[in-house]
C-alpha positions as CSV (number, residue, x, y, z in Angstrom):
1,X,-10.3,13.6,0.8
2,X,-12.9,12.5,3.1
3,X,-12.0,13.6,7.4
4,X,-10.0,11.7,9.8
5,X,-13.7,10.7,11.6
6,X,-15.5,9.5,8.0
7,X,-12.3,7.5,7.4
8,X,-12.3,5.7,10.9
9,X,-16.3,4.9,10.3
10,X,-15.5,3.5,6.6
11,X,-12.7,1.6,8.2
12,X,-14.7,-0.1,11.0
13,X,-17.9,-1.0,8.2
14,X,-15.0,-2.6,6.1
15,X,-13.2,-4.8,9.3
16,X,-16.9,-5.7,10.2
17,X,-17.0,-7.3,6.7
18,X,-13.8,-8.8,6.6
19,X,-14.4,-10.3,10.2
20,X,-18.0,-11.9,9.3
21,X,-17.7,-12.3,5.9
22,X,-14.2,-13.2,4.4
23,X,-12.2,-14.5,7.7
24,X,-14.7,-17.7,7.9
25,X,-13.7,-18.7,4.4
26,X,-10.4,-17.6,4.2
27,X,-8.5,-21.3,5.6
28,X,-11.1,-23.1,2.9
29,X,-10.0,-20.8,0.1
30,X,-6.4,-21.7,1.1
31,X,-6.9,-25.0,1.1
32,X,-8.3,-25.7,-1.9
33,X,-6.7,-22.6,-4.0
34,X,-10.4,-21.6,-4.9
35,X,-11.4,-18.1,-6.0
36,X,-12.7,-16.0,-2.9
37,X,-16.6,-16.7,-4.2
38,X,-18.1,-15.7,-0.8
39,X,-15.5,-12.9,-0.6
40,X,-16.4,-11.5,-4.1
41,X,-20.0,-11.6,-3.1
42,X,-19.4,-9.4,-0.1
43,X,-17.3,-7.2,-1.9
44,X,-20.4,-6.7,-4.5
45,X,-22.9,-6.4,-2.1
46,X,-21.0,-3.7,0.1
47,X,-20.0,-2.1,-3.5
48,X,-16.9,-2.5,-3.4
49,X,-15.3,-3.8,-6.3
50,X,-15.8,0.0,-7.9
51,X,-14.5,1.8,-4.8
52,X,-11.9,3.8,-6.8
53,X,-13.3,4.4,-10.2
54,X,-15.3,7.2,-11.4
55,X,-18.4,7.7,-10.7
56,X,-19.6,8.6,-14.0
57,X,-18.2,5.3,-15.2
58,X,-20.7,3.4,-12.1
59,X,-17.8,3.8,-9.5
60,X,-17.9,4.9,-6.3
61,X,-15.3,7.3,-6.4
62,X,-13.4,6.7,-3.6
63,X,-9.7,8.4,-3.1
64,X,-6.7,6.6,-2.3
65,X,-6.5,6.8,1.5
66,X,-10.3,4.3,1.3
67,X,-8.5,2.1,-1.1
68,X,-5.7,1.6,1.0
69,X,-8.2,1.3,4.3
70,X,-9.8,-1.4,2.3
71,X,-7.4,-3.8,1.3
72,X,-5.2,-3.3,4.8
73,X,-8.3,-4.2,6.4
74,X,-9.3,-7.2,4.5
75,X,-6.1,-8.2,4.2
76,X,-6.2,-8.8,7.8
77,X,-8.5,-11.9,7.4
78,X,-7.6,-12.9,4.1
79,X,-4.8,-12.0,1.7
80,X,-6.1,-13.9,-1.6
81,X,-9.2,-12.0,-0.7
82,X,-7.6,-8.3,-0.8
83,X,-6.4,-9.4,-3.8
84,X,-9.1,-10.7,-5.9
85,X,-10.5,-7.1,-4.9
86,X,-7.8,-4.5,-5.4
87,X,-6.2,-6.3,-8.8
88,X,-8.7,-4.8,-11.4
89,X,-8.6,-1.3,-9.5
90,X,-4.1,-1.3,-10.1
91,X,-5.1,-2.5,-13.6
92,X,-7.2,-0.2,-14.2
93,X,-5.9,2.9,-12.9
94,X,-3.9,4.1,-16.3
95,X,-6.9,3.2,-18.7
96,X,-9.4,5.8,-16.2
97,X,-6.5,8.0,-16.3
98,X,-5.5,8.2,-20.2
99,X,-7.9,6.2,-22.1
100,X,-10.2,7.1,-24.2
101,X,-13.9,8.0,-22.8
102,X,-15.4,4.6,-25.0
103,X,-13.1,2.4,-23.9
104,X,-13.0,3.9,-20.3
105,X,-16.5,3.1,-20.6
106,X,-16.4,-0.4,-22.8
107,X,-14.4,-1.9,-19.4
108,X,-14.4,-0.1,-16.5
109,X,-18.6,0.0,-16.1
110,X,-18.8,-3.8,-16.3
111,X,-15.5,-4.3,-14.4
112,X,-16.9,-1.7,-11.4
113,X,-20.2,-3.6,-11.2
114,X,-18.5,-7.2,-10.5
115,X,-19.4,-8.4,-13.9
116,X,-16.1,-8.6,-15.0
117,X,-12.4,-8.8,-14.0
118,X,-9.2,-7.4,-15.2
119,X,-5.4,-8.3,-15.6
120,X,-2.2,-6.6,-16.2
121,X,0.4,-8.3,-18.6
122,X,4.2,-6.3,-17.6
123,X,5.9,-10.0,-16.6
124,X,7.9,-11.9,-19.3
125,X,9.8,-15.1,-18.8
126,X,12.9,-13.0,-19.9
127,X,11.9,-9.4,-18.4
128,X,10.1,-8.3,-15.3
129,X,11.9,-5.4,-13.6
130,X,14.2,-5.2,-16.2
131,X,11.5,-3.3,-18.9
132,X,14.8,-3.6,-21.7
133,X,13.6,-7.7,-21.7
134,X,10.7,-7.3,-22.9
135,X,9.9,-9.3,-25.9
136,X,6.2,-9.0,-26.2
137,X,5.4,-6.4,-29.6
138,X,2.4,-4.7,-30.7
139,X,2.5,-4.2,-34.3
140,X,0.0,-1.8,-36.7
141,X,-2.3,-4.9,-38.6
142,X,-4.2,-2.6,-41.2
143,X,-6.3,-0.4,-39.0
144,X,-5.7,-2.5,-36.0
145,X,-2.9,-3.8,-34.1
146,X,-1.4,-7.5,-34.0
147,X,0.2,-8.6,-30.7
148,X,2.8,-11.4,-30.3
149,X,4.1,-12.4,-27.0
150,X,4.0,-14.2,-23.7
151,X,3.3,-12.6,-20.4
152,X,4.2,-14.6,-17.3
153,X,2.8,-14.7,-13.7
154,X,-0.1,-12.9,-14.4
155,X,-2.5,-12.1,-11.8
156,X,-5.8,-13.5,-12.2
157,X,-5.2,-15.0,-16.0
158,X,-7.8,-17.6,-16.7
159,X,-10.0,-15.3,-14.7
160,X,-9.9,-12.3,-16.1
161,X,-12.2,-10.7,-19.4
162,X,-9.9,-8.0,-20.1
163,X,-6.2,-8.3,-20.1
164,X,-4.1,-4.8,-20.4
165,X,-0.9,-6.1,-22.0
166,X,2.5,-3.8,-22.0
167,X,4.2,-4.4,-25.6
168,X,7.0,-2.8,-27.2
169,X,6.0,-0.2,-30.1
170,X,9.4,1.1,-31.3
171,X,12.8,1.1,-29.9
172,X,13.8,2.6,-26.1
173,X,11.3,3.0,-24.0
174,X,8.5,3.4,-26.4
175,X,5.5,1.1,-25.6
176,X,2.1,1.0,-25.7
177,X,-0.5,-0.4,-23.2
178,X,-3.5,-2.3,-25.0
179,X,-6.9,-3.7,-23.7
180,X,-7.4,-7.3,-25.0
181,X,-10.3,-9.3,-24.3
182,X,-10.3,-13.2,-23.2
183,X,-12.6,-14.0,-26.7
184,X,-10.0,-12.1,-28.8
185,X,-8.2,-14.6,-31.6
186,X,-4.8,-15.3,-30.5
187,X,-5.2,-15.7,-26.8
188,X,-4.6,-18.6,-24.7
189,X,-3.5,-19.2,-21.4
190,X,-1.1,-21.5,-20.0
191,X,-1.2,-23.7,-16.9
192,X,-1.8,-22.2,-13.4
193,X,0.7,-21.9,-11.1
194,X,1.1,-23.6,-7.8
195,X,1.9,-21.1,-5.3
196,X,3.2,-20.8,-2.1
197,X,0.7,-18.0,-0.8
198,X,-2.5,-16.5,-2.4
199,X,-3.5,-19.5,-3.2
200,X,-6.6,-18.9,-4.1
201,X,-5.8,-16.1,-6.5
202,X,-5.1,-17.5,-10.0
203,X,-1.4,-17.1,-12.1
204,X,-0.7,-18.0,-15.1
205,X,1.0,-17.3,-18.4
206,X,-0.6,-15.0,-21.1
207,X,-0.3,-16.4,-24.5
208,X,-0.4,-13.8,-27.4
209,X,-0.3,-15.2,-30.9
210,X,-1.2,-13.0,-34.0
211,X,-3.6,-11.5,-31.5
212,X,-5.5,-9.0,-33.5
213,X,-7.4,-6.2,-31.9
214,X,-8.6,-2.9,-33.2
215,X,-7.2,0.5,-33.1
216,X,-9.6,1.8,-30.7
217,X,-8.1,-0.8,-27.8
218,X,-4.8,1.5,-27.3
219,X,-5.1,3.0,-23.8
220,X,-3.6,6.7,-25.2
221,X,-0.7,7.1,-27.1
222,X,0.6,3.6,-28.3
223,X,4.3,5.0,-27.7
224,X,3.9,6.4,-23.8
225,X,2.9,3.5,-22.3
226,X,6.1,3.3,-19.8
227,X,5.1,6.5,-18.8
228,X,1.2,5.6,-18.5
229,X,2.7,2.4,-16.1
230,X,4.8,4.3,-13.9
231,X,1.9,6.4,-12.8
232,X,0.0,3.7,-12.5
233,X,3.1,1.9,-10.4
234,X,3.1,4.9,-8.0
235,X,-0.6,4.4,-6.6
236,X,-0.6,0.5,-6.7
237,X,2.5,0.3,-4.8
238,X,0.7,2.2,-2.5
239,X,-2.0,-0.8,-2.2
240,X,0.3,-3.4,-2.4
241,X,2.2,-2.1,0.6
242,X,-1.6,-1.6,2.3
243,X,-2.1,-5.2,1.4
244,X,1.4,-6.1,3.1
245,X,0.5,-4.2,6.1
246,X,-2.7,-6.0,6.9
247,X,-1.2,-9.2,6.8
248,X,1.2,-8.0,9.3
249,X,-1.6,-6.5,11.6
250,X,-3.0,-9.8,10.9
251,X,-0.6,-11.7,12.3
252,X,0.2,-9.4,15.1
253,X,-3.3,-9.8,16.3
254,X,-3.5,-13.5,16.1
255,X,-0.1,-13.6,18.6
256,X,-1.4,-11.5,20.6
257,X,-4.2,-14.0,20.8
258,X,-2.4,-16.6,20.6
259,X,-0.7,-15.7,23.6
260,X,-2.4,-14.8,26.4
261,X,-4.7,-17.8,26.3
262,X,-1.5,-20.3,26.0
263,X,-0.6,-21.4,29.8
264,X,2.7,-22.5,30.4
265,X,5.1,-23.1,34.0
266,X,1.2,-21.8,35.8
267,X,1.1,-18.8,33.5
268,X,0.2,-17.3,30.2
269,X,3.0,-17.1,27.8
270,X,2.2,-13.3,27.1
271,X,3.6,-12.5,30.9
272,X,6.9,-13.9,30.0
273,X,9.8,-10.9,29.5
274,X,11.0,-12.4,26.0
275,X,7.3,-12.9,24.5
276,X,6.7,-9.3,25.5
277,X,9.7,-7.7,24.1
278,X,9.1,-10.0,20.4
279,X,5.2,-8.4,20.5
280,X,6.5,-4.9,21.6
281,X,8.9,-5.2,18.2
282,X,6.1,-6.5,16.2
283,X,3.9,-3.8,17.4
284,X,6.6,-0.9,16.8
285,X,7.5,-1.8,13.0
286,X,3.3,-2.4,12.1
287,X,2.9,0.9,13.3
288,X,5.8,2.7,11.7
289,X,5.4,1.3,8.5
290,X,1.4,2.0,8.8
291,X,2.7,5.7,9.4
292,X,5.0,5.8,6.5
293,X,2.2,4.8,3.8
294,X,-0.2,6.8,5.4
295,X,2.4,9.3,4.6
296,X,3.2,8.1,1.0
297,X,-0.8,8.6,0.2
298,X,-0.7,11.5,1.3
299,X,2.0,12.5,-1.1
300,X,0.7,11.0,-3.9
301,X,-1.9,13.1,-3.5
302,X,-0.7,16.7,-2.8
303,X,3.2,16.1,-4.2
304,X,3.5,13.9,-7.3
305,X,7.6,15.0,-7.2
306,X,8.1,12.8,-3.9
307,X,5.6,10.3,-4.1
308,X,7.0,8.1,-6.4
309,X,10.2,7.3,-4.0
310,X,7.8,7.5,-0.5
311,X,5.4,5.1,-2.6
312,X,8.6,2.7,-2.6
313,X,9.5,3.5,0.6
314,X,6.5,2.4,1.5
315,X,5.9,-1.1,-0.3
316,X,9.3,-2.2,1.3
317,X,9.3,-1.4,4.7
318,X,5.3,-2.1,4.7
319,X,6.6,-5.8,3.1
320,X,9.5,-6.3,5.1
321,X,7.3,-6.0,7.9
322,X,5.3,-8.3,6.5
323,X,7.5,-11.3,6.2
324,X,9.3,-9.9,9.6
325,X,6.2,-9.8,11.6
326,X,4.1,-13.1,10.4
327,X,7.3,-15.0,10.9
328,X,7.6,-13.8,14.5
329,X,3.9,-14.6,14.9
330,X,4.6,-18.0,13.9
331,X,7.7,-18.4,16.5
332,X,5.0,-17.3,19.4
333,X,2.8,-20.2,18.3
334,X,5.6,-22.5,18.8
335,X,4.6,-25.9,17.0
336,X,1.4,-24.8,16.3
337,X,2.7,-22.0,14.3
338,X,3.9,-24.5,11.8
339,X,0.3,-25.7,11.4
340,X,-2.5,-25.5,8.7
341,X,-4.7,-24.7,11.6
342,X,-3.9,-21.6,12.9
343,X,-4.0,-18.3,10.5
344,X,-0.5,-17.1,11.1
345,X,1.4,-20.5,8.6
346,X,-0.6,-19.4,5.8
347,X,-0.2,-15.5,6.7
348,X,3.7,-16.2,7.0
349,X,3.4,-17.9,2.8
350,X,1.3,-14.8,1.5
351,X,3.4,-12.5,3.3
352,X,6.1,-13.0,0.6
353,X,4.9,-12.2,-2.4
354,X,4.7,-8.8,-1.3
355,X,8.2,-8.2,-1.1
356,X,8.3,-9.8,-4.9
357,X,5.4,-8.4,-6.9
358,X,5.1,-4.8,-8.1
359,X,8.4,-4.4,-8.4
360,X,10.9,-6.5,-6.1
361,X,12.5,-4.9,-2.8
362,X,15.4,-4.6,-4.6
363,X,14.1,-2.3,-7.4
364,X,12.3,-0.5,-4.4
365,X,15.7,0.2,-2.9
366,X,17.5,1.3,-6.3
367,X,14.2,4.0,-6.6
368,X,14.5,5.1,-3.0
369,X,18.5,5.9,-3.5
370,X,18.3,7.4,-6.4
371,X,15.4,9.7,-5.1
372,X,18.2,10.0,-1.6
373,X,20.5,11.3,-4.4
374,X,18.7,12.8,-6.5
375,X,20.0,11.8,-9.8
């Protein structure tokens, strides 16, 4: 782990990008639900898209606390932008952990360089949180495997070059997590989504029809992969609630704005008692929930027994605030809230897929509880 003052001076390089190079285009991107070109550019040239990979494998090997900087500060500007970053790196994070050193190497180098993208395939139309509805199977095919299945709402699909699809392996809880590539036979893609918030991040459904793809494509043991997820789960909630936070801080900042420059009765609205006491409230839960995932990061780093529950803790408060604080925002703006115009309408749409994705606020609760009674 890096010191307090190297973390500070990576955070203010990575808000000077954000401010000048992905808040211009983030309304556009909006707009016209188009990938964040200009955004992934920046994110290349500032390098990035590898920030937590090995460096071995042409990473930067950054540790969680820079990941989580990252995407809370871009996410400040730009949610579909934090996004499009931090996707491949939750992806990712079993294969570098339990993969083999040739396919480590087969996606993560090209992936870390911006060449290519990744996906993650858990969603079904029938199963989500619940892991028992998963239809999707992985079957042995000679010396390879043969997948059949449809994966639902996945993040960056029609995007993406490699797509790390969950599928069942045997009964229970046995699984297996395999890399599939876009130009694999047996892969389509359905429609993409029309979304509410990150527009400019693709969705779409996953296809898998006697998709064949060779033995050496199982990330580890083709029966562990719930446990491979759940570690994996434990860091990206991490990033999702970082994401969740930035959009808050986000929106926080554009009231603040918003409201000391708006006159009203011979006087800015941000001297008025009741505007006050909303941005004090705004400020407190930003600030608390910023304290707790610091806190969950930390844990996931020095105590693996608690950080799966602070790691939940963290994604729903850190989301709650979210949809809390940009909704508040747009309350200060008054009717201009509830325009395309001003950042905090479309902060207030991407702030609620954060309380949905990686596990819903509900699951997060049901984790937290039974960590609270430990059973």
């Amino acid at each position: 782990m890096l010191d307090a003052e190297a973390y500070e001076q990576f955070r203010a390089t990575v808000r000077r990008l954000a401010d000048e190079r992905v808040a211009p285009h983030a309304a556009e991107v909006d707009r016209s639900r188009s990938l964040p070109e200009e955004s992934i550019k920046a994110f290349r040239d500032a390098n990035l898209i590898g920030l937590p990979f090995p460096e071995e494998f042409g990473g930067q090997g950054g540790d969680l606390m820079t990941q989580v900087i990252a995407v809370e500060e871009i996410a400040r500007v730009c949610a579909t932008s934090a996004l499009s970053l931090f996707t491949s790196w939750i992806v990712l994070d079993p294969l570098v952990r339990f993969g083999s050193p040739m396919l480590v190497e087969e996606i993560v180098r090209p992936v870390s360089s911006g060449e290519q993208v990744a996906a993650w395939c858990l969603t079904e139309p029938a199963g989500g949180s619940d892991l028992a509805g998963i239809k999707t199977r992985a079957e042995q095919a000679g010396d390879g495997w043969m997948l059949n299945g449809t994966k639902r709402f996945i993040t960056n699909a029609t995007w993406a070059d490699w797509y790390m699809v969950l599928a069942r392996t045997g009964e229970g809880r046995q699984f297996g997590i395999f890399a599939v590539h876009r130009d694999d036979p047996g892969i389509s893609f359905g429609a993409r989504e029309r979304k509410m918030g990150v527009r400019g991040s693709p969705t779409a459904d996953v296809i898998l029809e006697n998709c064949r793809i060779s033995a050496d494509r199982v990330v580890g043991d083709p029966f562990k992969g719930y446990e491979y997820m759940n570690v994996g789960l434990t860091n990206s909630r991490a990033v999702i609630a970082a994401e969740a936070l930035g959009i808050a801080q986000g929106a926080l900042d554009e009231a603040v704005r918003y409201t000391k420059g708006r006159q009203q009765f011979g006087q800015t609205i941000s001297r008025f008692q009741m505007i006050r006491g909303m941005v004090a409230d705004m400020a407190v839960k930003v600030e608390s929930s910023r304290a707790l995932l610091y806190r969950a990061v930390n844990l996931i780093e020095t105590d693996p027994g608690q950080a799966r529950a602070f790691a939940s803790m963290a994604k729903l408060l850190c989301s709650d605030t979210a949809m809390a604080v940009t909704t508040d925002a747009v309350q200060l703006h008054g009717g201009y809230g509830y325009l395309e115009d001003y950042p905090v309408e479309r902060m207030m749409r991407d702030a609620k897929i954060t309380q949905i994705y990686e596990g819903t606020n509900q699951i997060q609760r049901l984790i937290i509880a039974k960590h609270v009674y430990q059973d």
